[in-house]
N, C-alpha and C positions, 0 to 999 in steps of 0.2 A: 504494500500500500504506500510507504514510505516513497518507493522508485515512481510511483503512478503522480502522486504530488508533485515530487522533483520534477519530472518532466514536464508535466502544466505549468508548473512556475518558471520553467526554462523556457518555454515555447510561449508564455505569455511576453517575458522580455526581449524576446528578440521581436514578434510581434509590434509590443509597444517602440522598439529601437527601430526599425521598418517605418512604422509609420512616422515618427518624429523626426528620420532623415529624407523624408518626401519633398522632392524640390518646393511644393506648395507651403510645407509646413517650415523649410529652414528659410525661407525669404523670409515669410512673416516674421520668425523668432530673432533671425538678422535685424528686423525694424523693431521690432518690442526690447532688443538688447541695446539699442542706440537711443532709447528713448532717453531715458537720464542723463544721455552726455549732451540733449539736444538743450536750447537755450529757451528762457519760455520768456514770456513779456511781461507776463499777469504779476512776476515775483518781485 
């Protein structure tokens, strides 16, 4: 039962690592990672 776990939790993170290296998904996290260093007006 132990190995049936392990391998759901293996196969979930590569999964979730899949989908997060999606060109779609790294532009965006590229623009939400530059957020902080952009300059604001309001402040």
């Amino acid at each position: 039962m132990a190995g049936v776990i392990t391998v759901i939790l293996m196969l979930s993170f590569i999964g979730i690592w899949i989908w997060l290296w999606d060109r779609r998904h790294v532009k965006k996290f590229d623009a939400l990672a530059r957020l902080p260093m952009e300059d604001r007006e309001d402040t």
